[in-house]
Rosetta silent file (secondary structure, phi, psi, omega in degrees, C-alpha in Angstrom):
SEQUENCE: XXXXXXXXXXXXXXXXXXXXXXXXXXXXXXXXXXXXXXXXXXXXXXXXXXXXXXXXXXXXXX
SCORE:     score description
SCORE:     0.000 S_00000001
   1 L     0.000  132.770  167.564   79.523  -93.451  -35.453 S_00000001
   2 L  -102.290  139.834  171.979   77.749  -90.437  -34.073 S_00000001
   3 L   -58.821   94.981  157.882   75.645  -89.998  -31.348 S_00000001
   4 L   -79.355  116.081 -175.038   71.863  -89.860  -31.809 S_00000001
   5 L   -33.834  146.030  119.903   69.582  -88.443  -28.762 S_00000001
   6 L   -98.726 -147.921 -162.392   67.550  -90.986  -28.075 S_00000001
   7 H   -88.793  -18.079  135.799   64.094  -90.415  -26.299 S_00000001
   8 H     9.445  -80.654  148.511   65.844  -90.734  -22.864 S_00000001
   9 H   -34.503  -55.178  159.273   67.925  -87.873  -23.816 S_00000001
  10 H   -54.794  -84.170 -167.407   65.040  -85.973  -24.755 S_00000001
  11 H   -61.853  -65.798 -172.158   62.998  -86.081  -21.779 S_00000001
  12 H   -53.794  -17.657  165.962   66.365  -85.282  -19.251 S_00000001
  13 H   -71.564  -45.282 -155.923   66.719  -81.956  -21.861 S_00000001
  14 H   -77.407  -54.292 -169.347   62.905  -81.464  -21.541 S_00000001
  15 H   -70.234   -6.454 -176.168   63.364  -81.898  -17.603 S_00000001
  16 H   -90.034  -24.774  171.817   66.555  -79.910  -17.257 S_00000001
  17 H   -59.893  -44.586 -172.032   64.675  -76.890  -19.401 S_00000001
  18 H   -44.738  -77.316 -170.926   61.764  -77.271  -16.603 S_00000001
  19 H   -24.312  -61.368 -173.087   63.926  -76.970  -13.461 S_00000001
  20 H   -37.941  -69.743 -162.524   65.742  -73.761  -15.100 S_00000001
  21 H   -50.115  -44.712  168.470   62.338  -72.153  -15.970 S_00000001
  22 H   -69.986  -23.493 -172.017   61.317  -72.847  -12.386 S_00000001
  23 H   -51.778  -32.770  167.878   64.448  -71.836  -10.536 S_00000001
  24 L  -110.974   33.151  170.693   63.148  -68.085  -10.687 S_00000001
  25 L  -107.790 -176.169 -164.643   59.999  -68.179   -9.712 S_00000001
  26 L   -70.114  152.049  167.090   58.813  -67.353   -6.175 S_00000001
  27 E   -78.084  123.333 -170.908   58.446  -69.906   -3.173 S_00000001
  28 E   -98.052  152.688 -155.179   55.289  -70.390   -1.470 S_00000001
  29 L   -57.669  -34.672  174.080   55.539  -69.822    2.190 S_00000001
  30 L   -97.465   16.484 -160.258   53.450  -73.383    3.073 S_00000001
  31 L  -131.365  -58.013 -153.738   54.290  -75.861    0.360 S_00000001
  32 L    76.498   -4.340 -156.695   57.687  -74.273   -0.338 S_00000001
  33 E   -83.286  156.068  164.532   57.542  -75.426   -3.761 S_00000001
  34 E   -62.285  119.198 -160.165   57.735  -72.906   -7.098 S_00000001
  35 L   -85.497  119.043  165.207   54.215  -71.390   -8.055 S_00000001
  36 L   -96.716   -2.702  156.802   53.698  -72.374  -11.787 S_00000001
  37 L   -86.576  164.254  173.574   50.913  -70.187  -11.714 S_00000001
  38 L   -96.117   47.744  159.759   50.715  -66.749  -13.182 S_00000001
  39 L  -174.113  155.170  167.751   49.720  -65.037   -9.605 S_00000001
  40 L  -129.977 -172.351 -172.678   50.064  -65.983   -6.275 S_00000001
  41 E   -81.452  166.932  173.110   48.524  -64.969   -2.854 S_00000001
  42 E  -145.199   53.787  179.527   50.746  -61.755   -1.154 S_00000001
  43 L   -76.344   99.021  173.686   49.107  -61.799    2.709 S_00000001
  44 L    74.394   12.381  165.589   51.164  -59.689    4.880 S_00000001
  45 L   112.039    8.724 -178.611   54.558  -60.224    2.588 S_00000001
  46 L  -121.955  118.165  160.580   53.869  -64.065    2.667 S_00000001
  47 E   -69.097  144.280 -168.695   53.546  -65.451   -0.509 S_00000001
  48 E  -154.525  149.476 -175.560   51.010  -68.550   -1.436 S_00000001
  49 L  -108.910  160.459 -174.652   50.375  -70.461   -4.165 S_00000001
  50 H   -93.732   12.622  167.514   46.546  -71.105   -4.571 S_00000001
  51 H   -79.560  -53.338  138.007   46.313  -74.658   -3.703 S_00000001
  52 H   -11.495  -66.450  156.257   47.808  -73.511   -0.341 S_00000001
  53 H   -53.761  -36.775  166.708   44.858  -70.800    0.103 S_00000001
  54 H   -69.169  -49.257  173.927   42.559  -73.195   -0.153 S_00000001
  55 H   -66.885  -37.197  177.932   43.788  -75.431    1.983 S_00000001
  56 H   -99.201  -24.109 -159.824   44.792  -73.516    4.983 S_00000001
  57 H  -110.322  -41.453  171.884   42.507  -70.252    4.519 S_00000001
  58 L   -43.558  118.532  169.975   39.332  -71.494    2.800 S_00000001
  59 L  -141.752  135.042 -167.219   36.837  -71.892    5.406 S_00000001
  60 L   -60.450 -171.495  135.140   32.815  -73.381    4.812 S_00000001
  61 L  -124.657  112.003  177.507   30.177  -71.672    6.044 S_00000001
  62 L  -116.002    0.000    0.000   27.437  -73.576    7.315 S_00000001
């Protein structure tokens, strides 16, 4: 009998391609986590993702 992926298999390929693809991108300085966008923030050599900008930098005006 031979082994056939089932979809199990499939999704732990599809999640092991992810990780890789993330491993080189940059960390943002207040999350930590890998920016999955294609730019980040660069303030003073500290990198941000832009959920992070918003949240800590983003200020109303009322």
């Amino acid at each position: 009998m031979s082994n056939i992926p089932d979809n199990y298999d499939f999704f732990r390929m599809h999640e092991a391609e992810q990780e890789s693809k993330l491993e080189g991108r940059p960390l943002c300085e207040c999350c930590e986590e890998p920016i999955q966008d294609d730019f980040y923030y660069d303030i003073g050599g500290e990198i941000y993702c832009e959920d992070c900008m918003v949240s800590c930098f983003r200020k109303i005006i009322e």
